[in-house]
N, C-alpha and C positions, 0 to 999 in steps of 0.2 A: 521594800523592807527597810526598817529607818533602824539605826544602832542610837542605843540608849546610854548613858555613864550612869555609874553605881554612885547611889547617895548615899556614900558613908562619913561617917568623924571619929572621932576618938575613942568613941565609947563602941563603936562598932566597925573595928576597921577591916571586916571582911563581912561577906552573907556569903553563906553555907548552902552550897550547889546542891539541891535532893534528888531524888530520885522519883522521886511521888510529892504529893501536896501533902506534906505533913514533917513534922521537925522528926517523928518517930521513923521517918522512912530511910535507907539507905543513901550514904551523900554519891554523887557521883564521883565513880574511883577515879577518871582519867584528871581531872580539876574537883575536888573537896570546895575548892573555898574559891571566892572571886573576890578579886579586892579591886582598890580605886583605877589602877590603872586602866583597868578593864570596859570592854564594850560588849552591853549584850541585845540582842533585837530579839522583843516579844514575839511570842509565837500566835498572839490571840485568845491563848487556854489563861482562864483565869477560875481558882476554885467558887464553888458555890459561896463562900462566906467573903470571898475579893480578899482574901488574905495571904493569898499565894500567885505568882503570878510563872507563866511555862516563860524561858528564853533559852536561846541559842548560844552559846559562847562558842569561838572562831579561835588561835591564835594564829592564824591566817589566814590571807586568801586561797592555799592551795591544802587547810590542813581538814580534817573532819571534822564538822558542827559537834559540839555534844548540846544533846539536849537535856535538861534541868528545870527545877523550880527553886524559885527565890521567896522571899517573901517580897511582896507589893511594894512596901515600904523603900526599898533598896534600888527601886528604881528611879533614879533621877531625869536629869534634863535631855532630850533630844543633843545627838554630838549634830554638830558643823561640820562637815566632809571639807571645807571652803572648793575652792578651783580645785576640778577633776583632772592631774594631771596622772599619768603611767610612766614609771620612773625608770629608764634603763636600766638594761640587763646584759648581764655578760652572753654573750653568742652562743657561746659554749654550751653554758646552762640552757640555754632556750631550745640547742638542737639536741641534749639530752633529752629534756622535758617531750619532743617532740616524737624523739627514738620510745621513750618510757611509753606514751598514748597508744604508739604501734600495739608496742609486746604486751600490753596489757587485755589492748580489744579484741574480743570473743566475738566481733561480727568479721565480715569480710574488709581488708587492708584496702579498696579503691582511696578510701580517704586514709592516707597514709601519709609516714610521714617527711617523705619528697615532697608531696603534694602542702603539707602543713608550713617548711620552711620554705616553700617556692613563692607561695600566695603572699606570705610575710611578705618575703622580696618585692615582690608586688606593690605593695601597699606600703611599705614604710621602711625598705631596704635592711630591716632590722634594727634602723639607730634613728629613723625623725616618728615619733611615739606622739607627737603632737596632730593636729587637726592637720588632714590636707586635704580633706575636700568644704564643698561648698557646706555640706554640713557639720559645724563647728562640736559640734557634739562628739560624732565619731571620732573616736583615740582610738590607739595604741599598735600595736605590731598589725595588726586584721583593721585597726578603723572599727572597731564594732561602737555602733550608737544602741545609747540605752534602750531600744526598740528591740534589740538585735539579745542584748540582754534580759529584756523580759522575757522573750520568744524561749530562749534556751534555760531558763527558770522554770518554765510553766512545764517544760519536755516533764512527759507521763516516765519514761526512762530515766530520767532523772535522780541518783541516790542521794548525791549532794549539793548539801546547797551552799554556794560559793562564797555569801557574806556579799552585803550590799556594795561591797568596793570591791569584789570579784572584778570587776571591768577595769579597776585599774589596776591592775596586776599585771604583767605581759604573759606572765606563766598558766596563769589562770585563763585567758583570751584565748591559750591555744586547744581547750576542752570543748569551749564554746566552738570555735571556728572548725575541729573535728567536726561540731554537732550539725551544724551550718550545714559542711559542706556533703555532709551523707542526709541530710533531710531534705537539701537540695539535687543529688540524685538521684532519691527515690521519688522526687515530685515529679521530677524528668521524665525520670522510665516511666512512670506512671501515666504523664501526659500522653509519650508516646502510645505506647499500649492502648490507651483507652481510643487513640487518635483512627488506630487499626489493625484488626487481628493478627496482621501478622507480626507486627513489632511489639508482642507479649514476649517477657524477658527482655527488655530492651539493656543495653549494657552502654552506659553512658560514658563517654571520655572524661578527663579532666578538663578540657578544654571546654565541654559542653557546662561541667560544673562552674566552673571560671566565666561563664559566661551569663551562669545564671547570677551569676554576683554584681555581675557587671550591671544588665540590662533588664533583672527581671527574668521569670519564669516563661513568660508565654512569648515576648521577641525572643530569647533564646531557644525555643524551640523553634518558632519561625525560620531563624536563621542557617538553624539545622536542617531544615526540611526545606529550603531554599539549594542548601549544598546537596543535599542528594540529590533532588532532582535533578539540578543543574538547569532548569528549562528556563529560568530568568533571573538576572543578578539586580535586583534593586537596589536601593538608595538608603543607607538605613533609617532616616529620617521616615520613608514610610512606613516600616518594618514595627519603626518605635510608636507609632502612630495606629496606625494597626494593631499592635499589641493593646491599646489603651492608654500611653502613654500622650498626657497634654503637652501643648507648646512650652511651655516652661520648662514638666520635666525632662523635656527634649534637651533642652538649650543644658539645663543644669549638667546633662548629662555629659555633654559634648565640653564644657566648660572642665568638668570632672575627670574625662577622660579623654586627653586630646591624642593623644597617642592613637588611642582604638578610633574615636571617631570622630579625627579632627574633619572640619571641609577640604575637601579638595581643592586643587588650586585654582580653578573656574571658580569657586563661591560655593558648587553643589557639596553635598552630604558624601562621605565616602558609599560604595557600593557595599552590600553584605560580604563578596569576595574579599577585599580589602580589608573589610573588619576581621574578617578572621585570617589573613594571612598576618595584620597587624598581633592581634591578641595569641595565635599560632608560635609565633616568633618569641613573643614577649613571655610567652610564661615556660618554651622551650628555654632561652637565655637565663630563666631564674631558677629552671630544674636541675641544669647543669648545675649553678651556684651551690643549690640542694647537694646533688650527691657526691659535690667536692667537700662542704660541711659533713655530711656524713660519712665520710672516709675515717676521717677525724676519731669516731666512737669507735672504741676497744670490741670486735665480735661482731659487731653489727652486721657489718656484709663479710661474713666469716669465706674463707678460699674454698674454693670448689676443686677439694682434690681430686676426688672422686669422678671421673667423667665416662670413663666405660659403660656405666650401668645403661644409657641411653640409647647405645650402639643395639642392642637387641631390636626396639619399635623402631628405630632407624632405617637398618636394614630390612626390614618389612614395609614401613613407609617407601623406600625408594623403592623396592621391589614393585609397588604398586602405581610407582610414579613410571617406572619404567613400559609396564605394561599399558597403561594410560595413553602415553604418548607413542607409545609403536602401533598401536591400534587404534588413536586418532579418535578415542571414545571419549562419550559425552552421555551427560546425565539421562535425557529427554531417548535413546535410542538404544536398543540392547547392541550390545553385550555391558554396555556402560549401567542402564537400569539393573543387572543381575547383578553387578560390582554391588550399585548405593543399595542394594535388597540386603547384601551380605552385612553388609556396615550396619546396617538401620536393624539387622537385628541382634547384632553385637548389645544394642542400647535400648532392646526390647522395644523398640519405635516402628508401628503401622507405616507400611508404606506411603499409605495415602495421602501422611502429610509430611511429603518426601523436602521439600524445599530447606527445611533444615538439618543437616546429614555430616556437618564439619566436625561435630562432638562426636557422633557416630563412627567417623573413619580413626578419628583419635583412640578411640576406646578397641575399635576392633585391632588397632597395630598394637593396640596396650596388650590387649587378650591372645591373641598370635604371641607374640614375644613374652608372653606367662606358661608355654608350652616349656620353653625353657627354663625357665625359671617363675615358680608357680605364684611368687612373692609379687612380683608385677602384679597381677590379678586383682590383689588386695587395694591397689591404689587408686581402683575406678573408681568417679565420683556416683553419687543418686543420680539419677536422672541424666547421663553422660550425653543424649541429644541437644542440649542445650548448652551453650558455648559459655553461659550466665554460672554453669554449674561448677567450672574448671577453675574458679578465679581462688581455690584456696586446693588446690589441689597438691602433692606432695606436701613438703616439710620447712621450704623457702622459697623466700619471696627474693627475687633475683631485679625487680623495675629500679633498685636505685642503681646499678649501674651500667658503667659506662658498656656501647655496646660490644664493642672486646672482650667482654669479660661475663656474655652470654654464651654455654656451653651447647654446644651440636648437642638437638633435642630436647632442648627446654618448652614446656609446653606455653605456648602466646595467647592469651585473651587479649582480644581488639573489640572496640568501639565498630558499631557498624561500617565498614569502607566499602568500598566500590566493588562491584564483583563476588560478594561475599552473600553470605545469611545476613538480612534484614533488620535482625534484633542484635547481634555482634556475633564476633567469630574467635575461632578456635582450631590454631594448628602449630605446627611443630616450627622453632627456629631454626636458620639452616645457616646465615651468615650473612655477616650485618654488610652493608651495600653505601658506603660513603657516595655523597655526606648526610648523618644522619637518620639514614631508611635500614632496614633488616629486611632478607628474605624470608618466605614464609615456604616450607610443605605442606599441604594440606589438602584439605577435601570441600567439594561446592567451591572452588576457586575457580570463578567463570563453568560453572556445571560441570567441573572436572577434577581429579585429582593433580594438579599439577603444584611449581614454584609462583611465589608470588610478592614484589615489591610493598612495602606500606611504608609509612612514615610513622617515625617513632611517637608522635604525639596520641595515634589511636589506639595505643598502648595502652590495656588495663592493668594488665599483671600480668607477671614472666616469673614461671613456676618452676621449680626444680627438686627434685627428688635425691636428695646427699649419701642415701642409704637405704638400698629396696631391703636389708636389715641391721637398724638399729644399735639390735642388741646380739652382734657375731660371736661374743663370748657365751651366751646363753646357748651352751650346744647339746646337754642334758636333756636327749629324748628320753629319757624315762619315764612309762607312765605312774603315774601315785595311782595308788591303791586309791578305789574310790571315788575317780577323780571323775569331775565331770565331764562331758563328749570329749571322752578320750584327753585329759589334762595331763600333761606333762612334768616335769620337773622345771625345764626352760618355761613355760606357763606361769607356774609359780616364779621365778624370780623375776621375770617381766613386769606382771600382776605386783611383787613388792617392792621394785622399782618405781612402778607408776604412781604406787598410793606414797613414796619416800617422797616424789618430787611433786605431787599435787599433795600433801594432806601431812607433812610433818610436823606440824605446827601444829595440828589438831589433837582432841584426842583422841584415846584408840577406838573410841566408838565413832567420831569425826572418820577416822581413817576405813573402820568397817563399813560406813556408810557409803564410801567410794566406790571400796572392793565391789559392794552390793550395785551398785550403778554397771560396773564391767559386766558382772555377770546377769543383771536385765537385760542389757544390750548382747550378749550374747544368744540367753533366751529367745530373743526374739526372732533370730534366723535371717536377718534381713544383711543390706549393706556394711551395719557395725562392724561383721566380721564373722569369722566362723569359728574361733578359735580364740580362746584368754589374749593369748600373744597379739593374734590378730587385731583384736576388738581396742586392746594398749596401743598397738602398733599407730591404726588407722591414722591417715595424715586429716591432720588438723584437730581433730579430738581432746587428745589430753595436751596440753602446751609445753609440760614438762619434755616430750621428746621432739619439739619443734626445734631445726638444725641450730637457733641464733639463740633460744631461750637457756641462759647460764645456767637451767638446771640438768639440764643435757648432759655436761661433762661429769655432773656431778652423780646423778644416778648411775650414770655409765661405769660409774668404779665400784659399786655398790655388788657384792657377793655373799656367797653365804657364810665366810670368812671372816665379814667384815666384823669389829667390834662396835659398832655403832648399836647403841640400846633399841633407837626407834625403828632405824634399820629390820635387828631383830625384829621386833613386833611385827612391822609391815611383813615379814616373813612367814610370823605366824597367823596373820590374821589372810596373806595370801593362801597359805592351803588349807584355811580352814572355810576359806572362799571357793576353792576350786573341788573341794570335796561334800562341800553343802552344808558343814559343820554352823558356818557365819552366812547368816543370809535374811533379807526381808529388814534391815538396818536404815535402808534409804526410803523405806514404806512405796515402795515400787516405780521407783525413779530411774530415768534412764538419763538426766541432764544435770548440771549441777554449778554453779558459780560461787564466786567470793562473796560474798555480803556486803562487804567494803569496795566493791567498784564505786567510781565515779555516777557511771552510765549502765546501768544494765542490756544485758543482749537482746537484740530485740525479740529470739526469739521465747525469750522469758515469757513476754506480755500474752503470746498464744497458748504459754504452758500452765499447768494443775501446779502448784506448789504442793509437796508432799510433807517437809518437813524442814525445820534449822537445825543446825548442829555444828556448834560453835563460830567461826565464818564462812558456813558456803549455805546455801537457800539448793536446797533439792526439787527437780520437778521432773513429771510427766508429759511428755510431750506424743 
């Protein structure tokens, strides 16, 4: 995409941004006019009479295109970008920008944003933005070559489009390299998975994503399935070779990255072991780096006051560890097989395909411990067999830090390890095991419920639950007149809580539209929830009540006292939600986003769009 300068003089020192091909049609409000300073890249649309011509105008790399018509005339000569260089940037701003991509993304955190400032580190320590490999092309904080830039242009997800100098932006690099490294993921798993039935839901490391960076898709996979087997350590010279990789890009590579795979001191190629204790090390040194910069951001890794709530599945978990190990029982022989029977149907999962059951014993010490306290219950994931399923579970993401500061019973997703479920695993933290390893509780650890050692790099995400309720002020069991499966009073101020901190900004038909999305998901009787409150509640859902997302404190004050106008409304448009008064707004939506993201979720691309209203895109899923 080429950027153009505006052919103007004297006589016409601005062209008038429209809306449509025609001087009658509405100018665009956010830019009216565009004058000489300005750069715009045609879109291709040009009217039937060539008198109108569509462009893009940018005022930055990180800001929203708007799109317009000019007339023809006003487009002048091709600009000269001259030398591609990316111009430093304060640290600060970058590990904002980095913090910002988190809290924004509606899919799952594995590409997160530890993972976003650690790879910088990697790559360009954050301050040489210039070329440093054999490809002169690749700049800036990630090295992304114009290759790398088209690739993340063409993404069908894709909302915005960045401006042809996107790539030399450092802030702008950090969207793309989110995109990189979750496209790079899911190629993983994928490969996996298809490689063999039983590594469907595979749950990739960072290290495995780090490696697809490194060396390619398919030697990265190689190299992976060299370490589990463990049956032989080659050379990565054949690995790369095998993969497809020619002599040259061999050489380029080893040139590129002497650290990962320099020759060993004989002349031979390092061993795949080697390679990944080398690359292991190196992107462990720059995680750290990570969550010392993110320390830094105001709320980020907000304090885990709260650490009781865990003590309930706890004491069920060890009760079952206890029993485990005085009885010496194991998957493959009863009394051990009647245990994983219990577990597996905690998670509605057939015996028969018993070999993954670590999600299973999670959910059943969840559900045990919801006897007590019924709220527990609420927080099982879909499909809790599946260790793939847990990675967004409760209300915070706990991987950036240090391991100290992981609470007894925080839930651990891992990258497949030794001993474990095949596709990755799922169990409870118990305490962290210098230098750098955590214990694990759990279930299928060696065909058993026992303790178990890992290393922090198989770390996907470390989950934690801040508040099995939210909202302890909403204590108004009152039913309303009317109300639906038994709707409350607390119901309703939940309900206008939720549409305060998603849908303020909207209007109040924006805001009914939400209401109407709670109560689909209610309708439907499923995982959502069973209850207004519930369905609000649900961890991960609305982001407004996610523990780091600022709008948390701010709904949390919100009562029926409050004098806030919008407030009000969201109150009224709550029980006119919960009484059926307001309904059928979202034309039968149960999902719903910003309009204005970056990147939309992926699970957009599988859903029905039902309607717009104002910025959020409604769907069915």
């Amino acid at each position: 995409m080429d950027e153009f300068r505006l052919s103007l003089d004297d006589q016409h020192p601005f062209a008038e941004f429209h809306k449509d091909a025609s001087k009658d049609s509405p100018l665009v409000t956010a830019r009216p006019r565009l004058t000489g300073d300005m750069l715009v890249v045609p879109t291709g649309n040009e009217s039937a009479d060539g008198f109108w011509t569509e462009v893009l105008y940018q005022k930055n790399e990180m800001a929203r295109p708007l799109r317009g018509w000019i007339e023809t005339k006003f487009v002048g000569p091709q600009h000269d970008r001259g030398s591609e260089v990316v111009p430093p940037v304060n640290t600060a701003l970058f590990v904002a920008e980095c913090v910002r991509f988190e809290l924004t993304s509606l899919d799952d955190k594995t590409v997160g944003s530890d993972y976003l400032i650690a790879w910088a580190v990697l790559e360009s320590n954050l301050v040489n933005f210039g070329p440093q490999l054999t490809d002169k092309s690749a700049i800036g904080p990630y090295q992304l070559s114009p290759a790398d830039w088209d690739a993340y242009l063409k993404a069908p997800e894709l909302n915005v489009t960045p401006g042809p100098a996107g790539r030399l932006s450092a802030l702008a690099q950090i969207d793309c390299a989110a995109w990189i490294g979750k496209r790079d993921a899911g190629a993983f798993a994928e490969r996996m998975g298809a490689a063999e039935p039983a590594l469907e839901n595979y749950i990739p490391s960072l290290l495995n994503i780090f490696h697809v960076r490194l060396i390619g898709l398919e030697a990265a996979v190689a190299v992976q399935n060299f370490q589990s087997k463990k049956q032989t350590n080659p050379t990565m010279d054949s690995v790369l070779a095998s993969a497809g990789k020619t002599p040259a890009e061999i050489e380029t590579l080893v040139t590129d990255r002497p650290l990962y795979l320099g020759k060993a001191p004989g002349g031979g190629f390092s061993s795949v072991e080697a390679f990944v204790n080398a690359t292991s090390a190196a992107l462990a040194d720059a995680m750290k780096k990570a969550f010392s910069l993110l320390k830094a951001i105001p709320g980020f890794i907000p304090d885990v006051n709260n650490k009781a709530a865990a003590q309930a599945w706890m004491d069920v978990a060890q009760a079952e560890l206890k029993m485990w190990t005085a009885g010496d029982l194991i998957e493959s022989k009863p009394p051990g097989l009647e245990a994983v029977r219990k577990y597996l149907n905690a998670a509605s999962k057939d015996l028969a395909d018993n070999s993954a059951w670590c999600g299973a014993f999670v959910a059943w010490c969840l559900l045990q411990a919801s006897q007590a306290n019924s709220a527990i219950a609420d927080t099982i994931v879909e499909g809790p067999a599946w260790a793939a399923n847990w990675k967004n579970w409760g209300d915070l993401e706990l991987r950036q830090r240090d391991p100290g500061g992981i609470p007894f019973g925080a839930i651990v997703v891992l990258a497949p390890a030794e001993n474990t479920d095949s596709s990755g695993h799922v169990a409870f933290f118990s305490q962290t095991v210098p230098p750098n390893k955590i214990e694990l509780l759990g279930g299928n650890q060696s065909d058993r419920v026992k303790t178990m050692v890992v290393e922090r790099n198989k770390i996907v995400n470390i989950r934690w639950l801040s508040a099995l309720d939210p909202a302890p002020d909403a204590i108004d069991r009152t039913p309303v007149e009317n109300g639906i499966d038994g709707a409350t009073d607390r119901d309703v101020l939940i309900l206008a809580r939720t549409l305060y901190g998603e849908a303020r900004g909207e209007s109040p038909q924006g805001r009914e539209a939400v209401a109407d999305v709670v109560m689909n998901r209610l309708a439907e009787h499923t995982w959502f929830g069973s209850s207004v409150a519930g369905v609000c509640l649900k961890p991960q859902q609305f982001s407004c009540w996610n523990a780091n997302d600022p709008n948390r404190k701010i709904i949390e004050k919100m009562s029926a006292t409050h004098s806030d106008d919008i407030f009000k409304d969201c109150l009224s448009i709550a029980t006119g939600a919960v009484t059926g008064v307001i309904r059928g707004g979202s034309k039968g939506a149960n999902h719903y986003h910003a309009s204005t993201m970056k990147r939309f979720p992926s699970w957009a691309r599988k859903s029905a769009e039902t309607t717009r209203i104002g910025e959020h895109i409604f769907y069915k899923l």
